[in-house]
C-alpha positions in Angstrom: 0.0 0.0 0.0 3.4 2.5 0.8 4.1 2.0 -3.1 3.4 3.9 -6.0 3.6 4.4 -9.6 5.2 6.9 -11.4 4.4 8.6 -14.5 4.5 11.0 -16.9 1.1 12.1 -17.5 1.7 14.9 -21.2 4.3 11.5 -22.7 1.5 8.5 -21.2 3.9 6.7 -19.8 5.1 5.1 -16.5 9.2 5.8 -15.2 9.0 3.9 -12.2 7.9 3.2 -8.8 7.6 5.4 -5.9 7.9 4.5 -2.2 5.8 6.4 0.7 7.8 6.4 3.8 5.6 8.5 6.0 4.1 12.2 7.4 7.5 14.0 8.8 7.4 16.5 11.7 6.3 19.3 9.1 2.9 17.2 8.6 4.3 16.3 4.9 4.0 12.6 3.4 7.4 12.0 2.4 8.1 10.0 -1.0 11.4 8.4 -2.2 12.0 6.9 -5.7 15.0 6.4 -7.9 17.2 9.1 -8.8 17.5 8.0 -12.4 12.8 8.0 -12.7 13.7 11.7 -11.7 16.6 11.8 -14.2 14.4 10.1 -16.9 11.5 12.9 -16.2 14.1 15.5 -17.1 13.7 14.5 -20.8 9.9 15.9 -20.2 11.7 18.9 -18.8 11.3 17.9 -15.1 13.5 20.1 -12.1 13.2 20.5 -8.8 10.4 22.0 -7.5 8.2 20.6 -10.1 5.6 17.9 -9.9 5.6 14.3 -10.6 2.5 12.5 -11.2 1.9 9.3 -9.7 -1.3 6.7 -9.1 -1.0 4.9 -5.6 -2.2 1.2 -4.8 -6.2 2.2 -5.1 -5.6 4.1 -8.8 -6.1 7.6 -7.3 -3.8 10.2 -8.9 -1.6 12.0 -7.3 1.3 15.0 -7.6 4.1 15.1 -5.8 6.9 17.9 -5.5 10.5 16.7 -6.0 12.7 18.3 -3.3 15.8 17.3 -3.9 17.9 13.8 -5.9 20.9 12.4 -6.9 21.0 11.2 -10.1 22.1 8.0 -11.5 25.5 8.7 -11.8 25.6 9.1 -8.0 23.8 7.8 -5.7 20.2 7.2 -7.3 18.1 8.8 -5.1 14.8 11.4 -5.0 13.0 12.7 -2.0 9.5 14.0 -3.1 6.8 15.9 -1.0 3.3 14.4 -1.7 0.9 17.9 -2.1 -2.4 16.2 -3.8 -3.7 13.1 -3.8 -7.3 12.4 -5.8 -10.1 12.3 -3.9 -8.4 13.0 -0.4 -7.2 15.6 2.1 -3.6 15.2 2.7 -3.2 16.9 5.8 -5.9 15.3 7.3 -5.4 12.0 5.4 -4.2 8.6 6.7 -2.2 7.3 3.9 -0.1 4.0 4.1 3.5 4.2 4.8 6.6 2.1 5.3 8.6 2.9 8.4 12.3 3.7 7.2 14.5 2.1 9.3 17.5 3.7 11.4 20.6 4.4 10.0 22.6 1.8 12.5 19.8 -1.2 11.6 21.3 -4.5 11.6 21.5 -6.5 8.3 23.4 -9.5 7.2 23.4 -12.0 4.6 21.0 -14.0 3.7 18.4 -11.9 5.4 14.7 -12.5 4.0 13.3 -9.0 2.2 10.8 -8.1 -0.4 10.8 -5.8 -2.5 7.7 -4.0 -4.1 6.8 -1.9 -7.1 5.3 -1.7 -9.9 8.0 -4.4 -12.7 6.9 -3.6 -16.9 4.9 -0.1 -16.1 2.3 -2.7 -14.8 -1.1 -1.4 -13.1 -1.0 -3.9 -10.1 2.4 -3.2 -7.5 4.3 -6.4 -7.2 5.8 -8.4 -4.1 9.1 -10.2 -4.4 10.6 -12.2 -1.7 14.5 -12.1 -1.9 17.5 -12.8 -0.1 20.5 -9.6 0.6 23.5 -10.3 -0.2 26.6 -7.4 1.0 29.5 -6.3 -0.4 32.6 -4.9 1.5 31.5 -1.6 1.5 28.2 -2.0 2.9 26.3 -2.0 -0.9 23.0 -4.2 -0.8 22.1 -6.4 -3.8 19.7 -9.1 -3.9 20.0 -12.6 -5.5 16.9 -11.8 -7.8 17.3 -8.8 -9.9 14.6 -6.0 -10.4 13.4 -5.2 -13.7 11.7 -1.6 -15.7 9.2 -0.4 -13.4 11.0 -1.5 -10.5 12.8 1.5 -10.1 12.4 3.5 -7.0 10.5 0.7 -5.6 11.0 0.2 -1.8 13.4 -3.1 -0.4 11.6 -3.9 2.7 12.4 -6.1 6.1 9.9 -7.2 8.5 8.5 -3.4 8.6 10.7 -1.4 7.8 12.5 -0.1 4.0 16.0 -0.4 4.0 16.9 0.3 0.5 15.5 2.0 -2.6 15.9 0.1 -6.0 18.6 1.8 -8.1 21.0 0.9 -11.1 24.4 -0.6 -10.8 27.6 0.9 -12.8 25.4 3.2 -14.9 23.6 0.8 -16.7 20.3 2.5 -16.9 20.6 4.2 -20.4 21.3 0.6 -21.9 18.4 -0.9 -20.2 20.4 -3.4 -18.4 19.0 -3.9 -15.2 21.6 -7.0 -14.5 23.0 -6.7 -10.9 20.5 -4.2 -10.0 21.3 -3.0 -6.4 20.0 -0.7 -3.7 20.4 2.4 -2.2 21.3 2.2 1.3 20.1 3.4 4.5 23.3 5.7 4.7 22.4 7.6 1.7 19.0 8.1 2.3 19.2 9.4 6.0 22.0 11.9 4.2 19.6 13.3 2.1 16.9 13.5 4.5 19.0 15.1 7.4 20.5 17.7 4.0 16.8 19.0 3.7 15.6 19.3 7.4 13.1 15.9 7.1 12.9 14.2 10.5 10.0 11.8 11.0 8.9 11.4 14.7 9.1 7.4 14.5 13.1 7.6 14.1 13.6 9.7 17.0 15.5 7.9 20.0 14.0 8.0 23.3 16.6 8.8 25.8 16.3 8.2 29.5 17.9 10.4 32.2 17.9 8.7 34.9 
């Protein structure tokens, strides 16, 4: 229910998938997606500040404002503000999320995840149990590979995202989505804390005793 599907709504076509991650302290709903669906949109003459259409699990339309991304060539990442959704007040709205985990959570091979979004620009959003696999430097791939669509879909364990699909070595403009990995926990807390988003469910409770 925390995924979406983006689109470009003048070319009729879907980019990727989108993946709520909850209302921060501002009273926003906070969106991440791909870098490179934000990248793509650019073609369509898409910046920051603009809106990006998308259609959440029910098919009600939506716009949401792209705040600030790193493109493929980086780190593959977007952070977009929802400001309308079809048929619904946002600020008084409950809309499904997916908690993002802490920065510090614990993973380790083999771990069970699933990964959701929206594979071939299909209607229905998609749920694909994998297993993580780690590489030295902390990058998350998983031993089944995402495909078109999949792009900015969340990677999710127990309840919580810890990754965002991405591309590996560039390979996006040749459409090979072979050892397709993740955008880590690491990156995404960097971009958050770089434009002020806090959400009240990461906050640590500290005790003075």
């Amino acid at each position: 229910e925390a995924s979406v599907r983006i689109y470009d709504k003048s070319a009729g076509i879907t980019i990727g998938s989108g993946t709520i991650i909850g209302k921060d302290t501002n009273g926003d709903y906070i969106m991440l997606t791909a870098g490179h669906v934000i990248d793509e949109l650019n073609s369509f003459s898409m910046k920051s500040g603009d809106n990006v259409g998308f259609v959440n699990f029910e098919g009600k339309n939506g716009l949401a404002e792209v705040i600030d991304y790193l493109d493929y060539k980086k780190n593959d990442i977007a952070l977009l503000k929802i400001k309308k959704m079809e048929g619904i007040n946002i600020q008084e709205a409950d809309i499904p999320y997916i908690k993002l985990a802490p920065e510090d959570h614990e993973l380790n091979a083999n771990d069970n995840v699933v990964r959701i979004g929206y594979p071939n620009a299909e209607n229905i959003c998609h749920l694909t149990s994998c297993k993580i696999y780690l590489e030295v430097d902390g990058t998350i791939y998983t031993n089944k590979a995402a495909v078109p669509g999949e792009s900015g879909g969340g990677l999710i364990k127990g309840d919580n995202l810890i990754g965002i699909v991405k591309t590996r070595n560039n390979l996006f403009r040749s459409k090979d989505f072979t050892g397709t990995g993740y955008t880590d926990l690491f990156v995404i807390h960097k971009l958050l804390n770089k434009n002020g988003i806090k959400f009240d469910y990461l906050e640590k409770i500290i005790l003075v005793i």
